[in-house]
C-alpha positions as CSV (number, residue, x, y, z in Angstrom):
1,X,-25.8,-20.0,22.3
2,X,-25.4,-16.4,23.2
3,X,-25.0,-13.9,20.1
4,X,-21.5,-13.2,20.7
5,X,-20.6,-16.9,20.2
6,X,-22.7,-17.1,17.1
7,X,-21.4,-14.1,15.9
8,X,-17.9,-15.6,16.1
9,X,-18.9,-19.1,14.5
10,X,-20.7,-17.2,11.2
11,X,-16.6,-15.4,10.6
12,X,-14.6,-18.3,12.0
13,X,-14.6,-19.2,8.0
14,X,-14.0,-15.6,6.4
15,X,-11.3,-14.8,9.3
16,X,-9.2,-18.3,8.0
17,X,-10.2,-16.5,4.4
18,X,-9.3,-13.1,5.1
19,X,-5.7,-14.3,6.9
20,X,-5.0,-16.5,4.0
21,X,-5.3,-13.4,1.4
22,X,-3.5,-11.3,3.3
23,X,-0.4,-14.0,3.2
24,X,-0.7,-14.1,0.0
25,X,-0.8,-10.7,-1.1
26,X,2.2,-9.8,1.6
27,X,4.2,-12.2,0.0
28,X,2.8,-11.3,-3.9
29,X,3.3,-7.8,-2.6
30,X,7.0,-7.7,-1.8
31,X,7.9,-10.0,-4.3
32,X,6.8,-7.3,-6.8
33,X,8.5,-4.4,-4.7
34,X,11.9,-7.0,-5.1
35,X,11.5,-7.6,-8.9
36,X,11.2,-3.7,-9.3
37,X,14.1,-3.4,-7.5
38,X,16.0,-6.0,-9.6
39,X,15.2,-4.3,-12.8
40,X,16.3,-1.1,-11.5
41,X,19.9,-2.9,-10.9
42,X,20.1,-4.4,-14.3
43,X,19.6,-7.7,-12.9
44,X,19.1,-10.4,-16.2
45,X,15.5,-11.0,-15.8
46,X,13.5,-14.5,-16.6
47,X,10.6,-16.0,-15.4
48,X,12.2,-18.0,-12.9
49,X,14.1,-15.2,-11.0
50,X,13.6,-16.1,-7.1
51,X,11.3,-12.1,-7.1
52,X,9.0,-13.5,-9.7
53,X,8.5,-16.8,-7.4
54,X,7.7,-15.0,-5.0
55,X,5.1,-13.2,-6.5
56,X,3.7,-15.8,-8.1
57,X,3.7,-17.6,-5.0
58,X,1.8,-15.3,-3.7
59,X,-1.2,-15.1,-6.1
60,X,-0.9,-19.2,-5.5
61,X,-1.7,-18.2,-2.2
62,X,-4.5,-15.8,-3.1
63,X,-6.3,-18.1,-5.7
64,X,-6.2,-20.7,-2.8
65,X,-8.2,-18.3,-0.4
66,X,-10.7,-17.3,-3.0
67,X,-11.8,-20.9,-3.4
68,X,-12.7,-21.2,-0.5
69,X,-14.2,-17.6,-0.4
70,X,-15.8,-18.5,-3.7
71,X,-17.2,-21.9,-1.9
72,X,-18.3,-20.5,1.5
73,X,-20.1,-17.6,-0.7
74,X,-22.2,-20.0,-2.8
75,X,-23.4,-22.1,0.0
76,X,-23.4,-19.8,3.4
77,X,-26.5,-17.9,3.1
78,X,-25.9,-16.6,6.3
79,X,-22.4,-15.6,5.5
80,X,-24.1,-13.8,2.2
81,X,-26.3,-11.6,4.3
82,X,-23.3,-10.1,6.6
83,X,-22.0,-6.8,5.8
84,X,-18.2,-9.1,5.4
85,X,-19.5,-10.9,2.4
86,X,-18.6,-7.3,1.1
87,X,-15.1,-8.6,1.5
88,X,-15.4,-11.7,0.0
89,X,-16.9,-10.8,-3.3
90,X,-13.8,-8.6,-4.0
91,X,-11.2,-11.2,-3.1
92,X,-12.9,-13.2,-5.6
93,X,-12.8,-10.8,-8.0
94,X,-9.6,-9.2,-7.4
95,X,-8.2,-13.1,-7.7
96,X,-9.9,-13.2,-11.0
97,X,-8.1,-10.0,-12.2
98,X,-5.0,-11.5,-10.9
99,X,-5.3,-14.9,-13.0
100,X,-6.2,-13.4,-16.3
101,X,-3.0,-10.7,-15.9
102,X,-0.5,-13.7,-15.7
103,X,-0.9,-14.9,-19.2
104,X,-1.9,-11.3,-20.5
105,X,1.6,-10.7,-19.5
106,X,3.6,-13.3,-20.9
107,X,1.6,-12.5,-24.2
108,X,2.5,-9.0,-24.0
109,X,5.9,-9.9,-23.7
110,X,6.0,-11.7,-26.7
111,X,4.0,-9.3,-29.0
112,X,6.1,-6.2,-27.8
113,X,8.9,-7.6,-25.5
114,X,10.6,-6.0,-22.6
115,X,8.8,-3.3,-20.7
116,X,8.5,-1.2,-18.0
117,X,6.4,-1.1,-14.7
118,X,3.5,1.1,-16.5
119,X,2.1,-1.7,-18.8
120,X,-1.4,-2.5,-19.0
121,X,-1.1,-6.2,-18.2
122,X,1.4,-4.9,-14.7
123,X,-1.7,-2.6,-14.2
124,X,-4.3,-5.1,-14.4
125,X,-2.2,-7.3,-11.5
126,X,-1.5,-4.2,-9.4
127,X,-5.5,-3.3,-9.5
128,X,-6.2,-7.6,-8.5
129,X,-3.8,-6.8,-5.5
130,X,-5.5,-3.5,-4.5
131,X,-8.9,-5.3,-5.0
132,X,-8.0,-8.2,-2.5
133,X,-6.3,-6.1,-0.1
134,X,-9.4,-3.7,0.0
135,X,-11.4,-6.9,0.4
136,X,-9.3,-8.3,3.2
137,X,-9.4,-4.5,4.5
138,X,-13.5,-4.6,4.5
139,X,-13.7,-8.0,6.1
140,X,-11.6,-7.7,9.3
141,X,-12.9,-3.8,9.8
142,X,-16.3,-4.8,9.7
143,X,-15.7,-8.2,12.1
144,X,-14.0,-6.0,14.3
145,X,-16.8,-3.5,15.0
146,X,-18.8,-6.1,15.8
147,X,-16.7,-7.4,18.5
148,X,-17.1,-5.6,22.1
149,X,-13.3,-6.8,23.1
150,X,-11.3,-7.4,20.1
151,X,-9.0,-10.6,20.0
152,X,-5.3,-10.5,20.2
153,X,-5.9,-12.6,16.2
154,X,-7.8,-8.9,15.5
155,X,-5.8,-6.7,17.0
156,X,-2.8,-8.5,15.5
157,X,-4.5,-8.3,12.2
158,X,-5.9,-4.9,11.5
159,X,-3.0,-3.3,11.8
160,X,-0.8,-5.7,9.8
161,X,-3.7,-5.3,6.9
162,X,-3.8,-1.6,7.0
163,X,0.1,-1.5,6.8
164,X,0.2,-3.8,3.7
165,X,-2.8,-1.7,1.8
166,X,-1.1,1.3,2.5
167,X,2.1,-0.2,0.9
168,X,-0.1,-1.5,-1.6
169,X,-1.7,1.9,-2.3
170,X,2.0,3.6,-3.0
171,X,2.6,1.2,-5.5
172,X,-0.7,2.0,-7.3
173,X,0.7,5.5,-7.4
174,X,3.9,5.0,-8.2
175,X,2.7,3.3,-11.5
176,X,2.5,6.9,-12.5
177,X,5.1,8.9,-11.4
178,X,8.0,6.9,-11.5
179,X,10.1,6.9,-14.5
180,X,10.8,3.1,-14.7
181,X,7.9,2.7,-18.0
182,X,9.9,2.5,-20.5
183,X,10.2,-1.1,-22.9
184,X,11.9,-2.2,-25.9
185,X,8.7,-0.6,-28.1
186,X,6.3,1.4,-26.0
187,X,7.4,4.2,-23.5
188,X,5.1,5.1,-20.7
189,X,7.2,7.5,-18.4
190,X,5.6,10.3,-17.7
191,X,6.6,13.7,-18.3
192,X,8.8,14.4,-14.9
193,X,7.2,17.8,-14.1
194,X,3.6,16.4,-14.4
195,X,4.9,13.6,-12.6
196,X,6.2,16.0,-9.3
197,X,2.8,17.5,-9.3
198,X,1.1,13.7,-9.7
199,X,3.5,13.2,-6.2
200,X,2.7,16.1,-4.4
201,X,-1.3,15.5,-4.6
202,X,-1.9,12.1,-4.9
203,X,0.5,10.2,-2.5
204,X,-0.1,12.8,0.6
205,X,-4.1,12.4,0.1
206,X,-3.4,8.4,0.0
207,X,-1.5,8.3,3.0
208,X,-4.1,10.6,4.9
209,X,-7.0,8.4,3.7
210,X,-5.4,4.9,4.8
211,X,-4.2,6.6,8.0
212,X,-7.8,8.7,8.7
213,X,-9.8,5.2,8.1
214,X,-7.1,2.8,9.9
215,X,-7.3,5.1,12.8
216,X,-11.2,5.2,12.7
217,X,-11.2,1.6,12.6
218,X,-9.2,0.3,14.9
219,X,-9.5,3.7,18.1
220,X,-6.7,3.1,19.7
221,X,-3.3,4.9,20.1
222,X,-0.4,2.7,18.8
223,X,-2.2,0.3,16.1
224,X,-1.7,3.2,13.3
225,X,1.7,3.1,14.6
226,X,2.3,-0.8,13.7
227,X,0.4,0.2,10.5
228,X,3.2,2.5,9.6
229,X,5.6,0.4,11.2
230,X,4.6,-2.9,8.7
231,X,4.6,-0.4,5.7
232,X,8.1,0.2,6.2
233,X,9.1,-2.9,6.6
234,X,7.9,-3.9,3.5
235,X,9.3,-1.0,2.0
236,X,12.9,-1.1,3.6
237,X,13.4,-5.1,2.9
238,X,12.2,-5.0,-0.4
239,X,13.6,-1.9,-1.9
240,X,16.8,-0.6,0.4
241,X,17.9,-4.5,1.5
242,X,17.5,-5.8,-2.2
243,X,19.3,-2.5,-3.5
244,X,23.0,-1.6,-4.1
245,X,24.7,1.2,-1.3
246,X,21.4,2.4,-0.2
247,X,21.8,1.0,3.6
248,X,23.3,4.7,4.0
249,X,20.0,6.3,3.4
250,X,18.1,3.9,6.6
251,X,18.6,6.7,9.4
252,X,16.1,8.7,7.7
253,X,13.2,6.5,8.3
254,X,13.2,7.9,11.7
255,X,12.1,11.2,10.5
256,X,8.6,9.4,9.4
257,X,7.9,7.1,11.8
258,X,8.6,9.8,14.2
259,X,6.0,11.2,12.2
260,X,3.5,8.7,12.3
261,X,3.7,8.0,16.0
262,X,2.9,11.3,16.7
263,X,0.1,11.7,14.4
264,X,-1.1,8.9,15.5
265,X,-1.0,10.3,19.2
266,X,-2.8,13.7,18.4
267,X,-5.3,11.7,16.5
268,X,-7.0,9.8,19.3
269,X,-5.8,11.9,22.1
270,X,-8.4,13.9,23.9
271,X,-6.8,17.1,24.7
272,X,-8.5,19.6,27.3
273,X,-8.3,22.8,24.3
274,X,-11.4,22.5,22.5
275,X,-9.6,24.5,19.9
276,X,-6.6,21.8,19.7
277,X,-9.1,18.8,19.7
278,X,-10.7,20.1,16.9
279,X,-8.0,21.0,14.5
280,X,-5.9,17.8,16.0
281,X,-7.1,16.2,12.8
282,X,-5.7,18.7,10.3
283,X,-2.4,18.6,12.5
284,X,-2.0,14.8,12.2
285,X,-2.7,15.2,8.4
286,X,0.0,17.7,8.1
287,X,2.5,15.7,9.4
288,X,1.5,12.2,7.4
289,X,1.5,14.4,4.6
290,X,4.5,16.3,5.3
291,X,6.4,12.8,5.0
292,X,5.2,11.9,1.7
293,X,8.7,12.2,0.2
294,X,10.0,9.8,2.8
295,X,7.5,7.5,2.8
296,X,8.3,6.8,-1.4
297,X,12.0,6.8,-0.4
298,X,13.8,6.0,-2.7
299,X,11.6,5.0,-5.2
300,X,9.7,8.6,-5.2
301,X,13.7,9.9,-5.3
302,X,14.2,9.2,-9.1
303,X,10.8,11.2,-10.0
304,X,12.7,14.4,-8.3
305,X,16.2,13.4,-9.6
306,X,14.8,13.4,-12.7
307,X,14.2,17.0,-13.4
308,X,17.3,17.8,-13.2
309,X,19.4,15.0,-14.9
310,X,20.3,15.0,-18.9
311,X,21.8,13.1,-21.7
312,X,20.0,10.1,-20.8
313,X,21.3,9.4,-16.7
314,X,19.2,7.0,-15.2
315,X,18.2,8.4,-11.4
316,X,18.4,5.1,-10.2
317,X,21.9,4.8,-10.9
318,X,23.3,8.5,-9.2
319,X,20.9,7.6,-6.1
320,X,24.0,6.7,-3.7
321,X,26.1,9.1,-4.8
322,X,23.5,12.1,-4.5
323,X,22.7,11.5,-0.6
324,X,22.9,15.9,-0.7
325,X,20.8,16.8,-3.3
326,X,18.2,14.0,-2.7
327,X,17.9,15.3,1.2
328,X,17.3,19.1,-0.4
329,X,14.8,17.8,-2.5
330,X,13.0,16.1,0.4
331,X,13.5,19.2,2.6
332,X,11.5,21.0,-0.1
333,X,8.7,18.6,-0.3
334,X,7.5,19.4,3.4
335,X,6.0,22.6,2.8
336,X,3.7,21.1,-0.3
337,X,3.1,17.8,2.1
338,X,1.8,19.5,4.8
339,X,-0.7,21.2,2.5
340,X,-1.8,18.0,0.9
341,X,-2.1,16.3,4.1
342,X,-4.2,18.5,5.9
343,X,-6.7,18.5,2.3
344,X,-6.3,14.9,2.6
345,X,-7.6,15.2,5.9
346,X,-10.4,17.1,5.4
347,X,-11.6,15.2,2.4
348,X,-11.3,11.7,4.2
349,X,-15.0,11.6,5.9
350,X,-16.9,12.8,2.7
351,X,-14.4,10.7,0.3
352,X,-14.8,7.4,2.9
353,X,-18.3,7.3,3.3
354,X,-18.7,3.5,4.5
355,X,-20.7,2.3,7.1
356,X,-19.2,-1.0,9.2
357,X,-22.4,-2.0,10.0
């Protein structure tokens, strides 16, 4: 048996593991995104609302995979000794996190009722999410760099994975900048202005470090592409498609993905300028960066609407009626995007020191 076969019976298991988690936190995922979306519309809320069966679903799905991640862990010694086990141990635990937030939840509920998306039990779920997805992440990038010709099941898969964790990776942030935290007794929001600056640094050096490692990853023109294709899919069905006169605002996603594409171009492209090649980094990070706005459209939209709304208007509700003032704020995002990105950039090799090996 040559090593290449053996190499592709030892992660037949953790691929079937990997794929399964990644269903399951798509679907978890979006079913979230939805729910937000629902609350944000005043939809009457219960446990049974078709968003929370879908992201309960979901973790279903999840706790399924980590079984058997949990089983092939225990009694695969030679699974236990690859650099992918890596991947495994954090679905598991990730899972775990995920378990013990469901009935944290409903008990928060009933000690302090309604609340908003900033909660610590909402956090706890949103960190289980991250945990898997980085898990799922780790797993198929480290398969893959052991594979001289990827598979069209790899090549199929990284870029879905990377698209998910970086919608994934938005939420996390959003947790702290949006103001949707606010419950019958506790009120998280944020103060707007500190929320702005939140935006301006932490989403632009997110997107660079998810686009800087996908890109390093998978080496090939067009996969960060699908990435950022997948983000926004999850993005524009669950928040835009789920949402009340917001279909107006879909033109604009061509300004990012534009964007993205040609980031992703100048990023693996070898140009004959030595000078270009070597600053073709900071020139992709400028323009992930310089999207940051768009990329958080719309739910980024009611952090910047909120500076300058009083006696108690919600952003949410203004948002298709302010289609001017909205684009003016994004148009003076850019400038501070471009900056972040390119530190984002910069940062990404000594912040991502991981070895595939």
């Amino acid at each position: 048996m040559t090593t290449q076969v053996k190499q592709r019976s030892k992660t037949a298991i953790p691929s079937v593991i990997f794929l399964i988690t990644l269903i399951g936190t798509t679907i978890a995922m979006w079913g979230a995104s939805w729910d937000i979306s629902s609350h944000l519309q005043r939809i009457p809320d219960s446990f049974f609302t078709p968003s929370h069966t879908m992201l309960y679903f979901g973790v279903g799905v999840n706790v399924i995979g980590s079984i058997i991640a949990a089983i092939v862990y225990k009694k695969r010694k030679d699974i236990r000794s690859e650099s992918l086990a890596t991947g495994l141990k954090l679905i598991i635990i990730g899972v775990s996190v995920q378990v013990i937030a469901g009935p944290g939840d409903f008990l928060w509920h009933e000690s302090f009722g309604l609340d908003g998306l900033l909660s610590p039990t909402h956090m706890i779920l949103a960190l289980g999410m991250l945990s898997v997805l980085t898990g799922t992440v780790i797993g198929f990038s480290r398969m893959s760099f052991h594979m001289k010709e990827k598979s069209l099941f790899m090549n199929t898969a990284l870029p879905i994975t990377y698209g998910i964790f970086w919608f994934s990776a938005m939420w996390l942030i959003f947790f702290f900048v949006l103001p949707v935290s606010e419950g019958e007794t506790h009120d998280f929001n944020p103060d707007p202005h500190v929320a702005i600056v939140l935006s301006f640094v932490f989403i632009p050096l997110a997107l660079t470090l998810v686009f800087w490692c996908a890109s390093k990853v998978m080496k090939k023109f067009g996969m960060v592409s699908i990435s950022g294709l997948v983000f926004f899919v999850m993005s524009i069905s669950s928040t835009i498609f789920t949402g009340e006169n917001l279909t107006q605002f879909l033109p604009w996603y061509l300004a990012p993905m534009s964007c993205i594409i040609a980031a992703d171009y100048i990023f693996n492209k070898k140009f004959e300028s030595k000078i270009f090649t070597k600053h073709s980094p900071k020139i992709a990070g400028g323009l992930i960066g310089s999207m940051f706005f768009a990329f958080g459209f719309p739910m980024l939209s009611m952090t910047f609407l909120e500076v300058i709304l009083y006696n108690g208007v919600f952003p949410y509700d203004v948002l298709p009626t302010s289609r001017d003032v909205v684009f003016n704020q994004w148009m003076m995002t850019i400038p501070g995007g471009i900056v972040s990105g390119v530190v984002g950039i910069i940062l990404a090799p000594k912040i991502l020191r991981f070895s595939l090996n």
